[in-house]
C-alpha positions as CSV (number, residue, x, y, z in Angstrom):
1,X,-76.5,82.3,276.9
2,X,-78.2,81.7,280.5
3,X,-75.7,81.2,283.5
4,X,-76.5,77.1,285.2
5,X,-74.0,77.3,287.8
6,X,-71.2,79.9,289.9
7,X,-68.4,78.6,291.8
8,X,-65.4,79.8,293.8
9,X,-62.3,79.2,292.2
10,X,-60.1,77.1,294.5
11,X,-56.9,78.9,294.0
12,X,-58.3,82.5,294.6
13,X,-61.6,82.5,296.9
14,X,-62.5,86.2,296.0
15,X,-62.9,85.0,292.6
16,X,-65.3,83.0,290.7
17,X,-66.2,80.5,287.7
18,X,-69.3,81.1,285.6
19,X,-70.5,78.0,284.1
20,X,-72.9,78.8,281.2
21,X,-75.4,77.1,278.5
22,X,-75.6,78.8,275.0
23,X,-78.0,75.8,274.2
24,X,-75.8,72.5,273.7
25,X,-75.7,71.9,277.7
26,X,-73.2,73.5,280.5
27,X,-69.7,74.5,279.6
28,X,-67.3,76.7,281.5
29,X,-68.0,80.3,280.8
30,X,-65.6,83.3,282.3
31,X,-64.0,84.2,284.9
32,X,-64.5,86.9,287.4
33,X,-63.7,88.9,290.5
34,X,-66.0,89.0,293.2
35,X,-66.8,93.1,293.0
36,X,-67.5,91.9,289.3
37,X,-69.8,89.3,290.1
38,X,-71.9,91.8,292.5
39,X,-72.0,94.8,290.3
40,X,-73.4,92.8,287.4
41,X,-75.6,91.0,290.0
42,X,-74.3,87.4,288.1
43,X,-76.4,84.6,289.6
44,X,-77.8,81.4,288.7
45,X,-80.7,81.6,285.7
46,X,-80.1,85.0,284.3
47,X,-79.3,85.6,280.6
48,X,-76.5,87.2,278.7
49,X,-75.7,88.8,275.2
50,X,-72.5,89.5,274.1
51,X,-72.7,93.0,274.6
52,X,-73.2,92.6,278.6
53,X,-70.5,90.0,278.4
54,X,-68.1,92.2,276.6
55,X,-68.8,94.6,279.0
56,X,-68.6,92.3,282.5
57,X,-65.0,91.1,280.8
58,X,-63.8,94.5,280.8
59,X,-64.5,95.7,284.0
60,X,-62.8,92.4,285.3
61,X,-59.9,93.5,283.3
62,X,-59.7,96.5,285.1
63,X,-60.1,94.9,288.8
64,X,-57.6,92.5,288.0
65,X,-55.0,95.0,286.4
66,X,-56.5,96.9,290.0
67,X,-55.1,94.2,291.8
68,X,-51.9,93.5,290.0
69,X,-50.7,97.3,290.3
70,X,-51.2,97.2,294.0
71,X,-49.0,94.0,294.2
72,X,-46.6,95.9,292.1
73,X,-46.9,98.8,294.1
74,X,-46.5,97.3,297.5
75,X,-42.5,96.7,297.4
76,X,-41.7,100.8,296.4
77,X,-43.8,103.9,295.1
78,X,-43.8,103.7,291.3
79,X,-44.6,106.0,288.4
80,X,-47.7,106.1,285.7
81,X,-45.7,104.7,283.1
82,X,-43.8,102.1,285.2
83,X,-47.0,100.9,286.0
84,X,-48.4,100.7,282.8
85,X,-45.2,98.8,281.3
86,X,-45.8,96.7,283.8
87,X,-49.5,95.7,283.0
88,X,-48.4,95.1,279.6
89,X,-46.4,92.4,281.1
90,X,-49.1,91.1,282.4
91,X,-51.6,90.7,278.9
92,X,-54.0,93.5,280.7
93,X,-56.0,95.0,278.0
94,X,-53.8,98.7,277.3
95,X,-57.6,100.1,277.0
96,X,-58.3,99.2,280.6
97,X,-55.1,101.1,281.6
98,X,-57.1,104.6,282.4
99,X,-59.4,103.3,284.3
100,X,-56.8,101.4,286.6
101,X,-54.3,104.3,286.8
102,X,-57.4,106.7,288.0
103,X,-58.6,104.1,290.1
104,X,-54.9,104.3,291.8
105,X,-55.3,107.9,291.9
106,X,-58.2,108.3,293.7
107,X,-57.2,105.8,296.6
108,X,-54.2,107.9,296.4
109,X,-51.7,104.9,295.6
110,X,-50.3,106.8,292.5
111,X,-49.1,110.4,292.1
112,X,-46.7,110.9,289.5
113,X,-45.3,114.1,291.4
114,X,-44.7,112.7,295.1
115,X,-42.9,109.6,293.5
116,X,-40.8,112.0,291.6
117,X,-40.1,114.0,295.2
118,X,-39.6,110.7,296.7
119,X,-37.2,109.6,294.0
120,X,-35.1,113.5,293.8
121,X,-34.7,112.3,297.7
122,X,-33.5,109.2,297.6
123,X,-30.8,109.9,295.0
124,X,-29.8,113.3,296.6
125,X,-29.4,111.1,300.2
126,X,-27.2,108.5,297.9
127,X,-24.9,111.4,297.5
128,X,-23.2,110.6,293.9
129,X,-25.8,112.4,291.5
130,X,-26.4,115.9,290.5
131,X,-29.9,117.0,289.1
132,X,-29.5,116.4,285.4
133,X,-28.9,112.8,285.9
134,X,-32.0,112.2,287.7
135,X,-34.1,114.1,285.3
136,X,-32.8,111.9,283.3
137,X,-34.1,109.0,284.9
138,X,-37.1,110.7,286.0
139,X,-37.7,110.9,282.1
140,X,-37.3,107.5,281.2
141,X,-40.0,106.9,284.0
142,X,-42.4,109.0,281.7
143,X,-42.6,111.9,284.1
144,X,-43.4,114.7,282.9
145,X,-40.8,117.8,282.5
146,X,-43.0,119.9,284.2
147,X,-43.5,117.2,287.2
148,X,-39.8,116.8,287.0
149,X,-39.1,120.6,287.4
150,X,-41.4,120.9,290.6
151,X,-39.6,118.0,292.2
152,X,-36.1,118.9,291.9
153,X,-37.0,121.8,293.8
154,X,-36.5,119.1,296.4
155,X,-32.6,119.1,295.4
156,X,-31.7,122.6,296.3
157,X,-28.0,124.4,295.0
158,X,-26.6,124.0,298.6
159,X,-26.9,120.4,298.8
160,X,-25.6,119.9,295.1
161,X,-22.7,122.2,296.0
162,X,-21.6,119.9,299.3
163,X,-22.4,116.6,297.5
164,X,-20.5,117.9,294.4
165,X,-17.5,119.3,296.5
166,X,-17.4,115.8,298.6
167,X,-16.8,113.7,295.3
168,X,-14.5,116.5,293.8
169,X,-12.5,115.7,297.3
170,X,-12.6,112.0,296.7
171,X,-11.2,112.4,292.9
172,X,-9.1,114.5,293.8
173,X,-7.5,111.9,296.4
174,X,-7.5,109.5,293.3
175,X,-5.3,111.8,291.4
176,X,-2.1,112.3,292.8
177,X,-0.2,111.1,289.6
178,X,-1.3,114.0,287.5
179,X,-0.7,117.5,287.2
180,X,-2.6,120.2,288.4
181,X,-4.2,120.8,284.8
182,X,-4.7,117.3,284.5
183,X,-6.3,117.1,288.0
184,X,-8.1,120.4,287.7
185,X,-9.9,119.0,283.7
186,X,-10.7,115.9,285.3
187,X,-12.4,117.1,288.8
188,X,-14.6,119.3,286.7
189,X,-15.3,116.4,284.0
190,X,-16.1,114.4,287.0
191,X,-18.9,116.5,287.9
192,X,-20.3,117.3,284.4
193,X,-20.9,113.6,284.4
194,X,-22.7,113.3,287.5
195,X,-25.0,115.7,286.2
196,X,-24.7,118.7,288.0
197,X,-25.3,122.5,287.6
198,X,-22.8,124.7,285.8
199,X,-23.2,127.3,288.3
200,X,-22.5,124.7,291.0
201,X,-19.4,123.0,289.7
202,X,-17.9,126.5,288.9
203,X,-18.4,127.2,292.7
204,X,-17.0,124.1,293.6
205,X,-14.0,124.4,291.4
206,X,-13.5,128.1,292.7
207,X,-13.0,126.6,296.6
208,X,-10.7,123.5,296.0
209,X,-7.1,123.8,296.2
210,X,-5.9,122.2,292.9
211,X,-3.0,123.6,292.4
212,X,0.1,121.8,293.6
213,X,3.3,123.3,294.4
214,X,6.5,122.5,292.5
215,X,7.6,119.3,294.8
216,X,4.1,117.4,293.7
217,X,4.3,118.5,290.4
218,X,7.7,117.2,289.9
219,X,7.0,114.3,291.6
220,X,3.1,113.8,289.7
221,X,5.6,114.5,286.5
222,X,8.2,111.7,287.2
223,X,5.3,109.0,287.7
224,X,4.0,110.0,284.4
225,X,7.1,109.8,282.8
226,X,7.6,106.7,284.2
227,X,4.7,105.2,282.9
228,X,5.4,106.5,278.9
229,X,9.0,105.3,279.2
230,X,8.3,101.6,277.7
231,X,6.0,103.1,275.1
232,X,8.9,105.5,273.6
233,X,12.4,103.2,274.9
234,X,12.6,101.5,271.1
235,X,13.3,105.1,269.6
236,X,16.4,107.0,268.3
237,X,17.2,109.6,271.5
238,X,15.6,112.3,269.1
239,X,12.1,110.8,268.6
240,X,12.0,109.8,272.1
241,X,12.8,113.1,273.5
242,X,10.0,114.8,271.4
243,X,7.6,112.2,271.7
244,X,7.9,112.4,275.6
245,X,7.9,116.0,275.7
246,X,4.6,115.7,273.8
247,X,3.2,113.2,276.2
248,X,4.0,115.3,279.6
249,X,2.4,117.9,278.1
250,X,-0.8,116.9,276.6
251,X,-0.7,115.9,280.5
252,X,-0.3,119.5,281.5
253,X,2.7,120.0,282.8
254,X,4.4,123.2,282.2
255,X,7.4,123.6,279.8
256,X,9.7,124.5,282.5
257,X,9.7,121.1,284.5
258,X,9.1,119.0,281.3
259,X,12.6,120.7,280.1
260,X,14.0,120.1,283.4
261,X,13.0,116.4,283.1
262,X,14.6,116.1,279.5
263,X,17.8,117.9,280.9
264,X,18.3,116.2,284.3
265,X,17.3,112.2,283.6
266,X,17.5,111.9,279.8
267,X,20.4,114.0,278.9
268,X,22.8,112.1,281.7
């Protein structure tokens, strides 16, 4: 096939239309970039086989998926694999995808471990995650574990302990209906499922106050038996005393107070 004629695309001026002839007159041919066009040194008159034209599609594969990441990458850093996922969503050849991802690396726009620094940052600053959570999502961005490990150095155990003992403080203000156990099971339940150290949430656990003396209690207990009173009101006195002292105390409230209860407001 000989090229008979090269023009700029009119949506796009860095890239260009090769019209060609295979022998039954001109017909549109490819398209290409413009570092394409020069590195193949594509003019007017020259001659193609199939194995230079496999080879020129290729490499325009790669600037274009070139060009596409950089897009991508312009609104936030991103990771290898997001970027990748993201040039399947394009329909760039997956066996162009090395040669665009070490392109990235060697201009420095990709580097799997300062996004995962940056990102360890920016969810330590939100203040509402612990590290297991954003290895977690680290993962799921296909960074490595041992990329992973290195960044969370970024997150170290005394800024997990104040984050962690900020949002214990802010549960703990939720709670004032329950008992101490209750409040104590669900502060440190809290924090499991932020994703934070064992180590840290024990510390954290050791230097709030959740114990709460026998006026809160009492009162934490009344609200609570408040709230199961329509569930148990259509049973005999019997049932709905043992049922209730079940309830107050799956809810952790000690035997003394939950007898008190039964004795001062159910037996009257």
């Amino acid at each position: 096939m000989k090229i008979t004629r090269i023009t700029t695309q009119k949506k796009n001026s860095e890239r260009f239309s090769i019209f060609i002839d295979k022998g039954n007159g001109e017909e549109f041919g490819f398209g290409v970039d413009q570092d394409v066009l020069i590195r193949f040194g594509l003019r007017k008159g020259i001659e193609l086989n199939e194995d230079t034209l496999d080879d020129i599609q290729f490499e325009d594969h790669i600037k274009k998926g070139f060009n596409l990441a950089l897009h991508y990458l312009s609104y936030r850093m991103r990771s290898e694999k997001e970027i990748s996922d993201y040039l399947l969503t394009k329909e760039i050849e997956e066996e162009a995808f090395p040669s665009i991802i070490n392109k990235l690396k060697r201009y420095g726009y990709v580097n799997d471990l300062e996004f995962a620094k940056a990102f360890v940052r920016t969810k330590m600053n939100g203040r509402n995650k612990g590290p297991f959570i954003i290895n977690q999502e680290l993962f799921q961005k296909g960074v490595s574990p041992d990329t992973i490990e290195k960044a969370l150095e970024e997150y170290p155990f005394e800024r997990q302990y104040d984050i962690a003992s900020e949002l214990a403080e802010k549960k703990m203000n939720k709670l004032k209906s329950v008992s101490s156990t209750e409040l104590r099971q669900k502060v440190g339940q809290t924090l499991t499922g932020k994703g934070f150290e064992r180590e840290v949430i024990q510390e954290v656990m050791n230097s709030i106050e959740t114990n709460k003396d026998n006026e809160e209690e009492w009162e934490a207990l009344l609200l609570q038996a408040k709230k199961a009173e329509r569930r148990f009101s259509k049973l005999d006195m019997k049932d709905y005393k043992y049922k209730m002292k079940q309830f107050l105390y799956r809810k952790g409230f000690p035997f003394s107070l939950i007898n008190q209860y039964l004795d001062d407001f159910i037996d009257q």
